[in-house]
N, C-alpha and C positions, 0 to 999 in steps of 0.2 A: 203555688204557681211559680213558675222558674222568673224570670230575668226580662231573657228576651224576649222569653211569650208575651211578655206584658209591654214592652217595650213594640213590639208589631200589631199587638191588639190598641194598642194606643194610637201607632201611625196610621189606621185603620178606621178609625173612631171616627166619624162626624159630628161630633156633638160639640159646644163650647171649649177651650181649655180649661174655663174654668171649674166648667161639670166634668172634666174628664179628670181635674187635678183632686175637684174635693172626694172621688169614687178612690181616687187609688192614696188619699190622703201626701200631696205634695200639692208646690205651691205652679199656678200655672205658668210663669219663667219657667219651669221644671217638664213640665209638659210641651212647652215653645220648641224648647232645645231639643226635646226629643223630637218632635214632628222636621224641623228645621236640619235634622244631623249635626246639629253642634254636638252633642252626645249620641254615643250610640253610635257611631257613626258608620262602623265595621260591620252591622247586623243592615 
């Protein structure tokens, strides 16, 4: 799976950060900033 796919299936997600962070193995700070646009920001 590419990048951004994952990166829009994430800000898509309703589930915990934390259950979204241990599925794609990062930490949910990691998951924060993507839902957030501190990363990613451009997608």
């Amino acid at each position: 799976m590419k990048r951004p796919e994952q990166v829009l299936r994430i800000r898509a997600d309703n589930r915990t950060l934390v259950a979204i962070g241990k599925e794609y193995g990062v930490a949910m700070t990691t998951i924060s900033a993507i839902k957030n646009r501190n990363t990613w920001a451009h997608l």
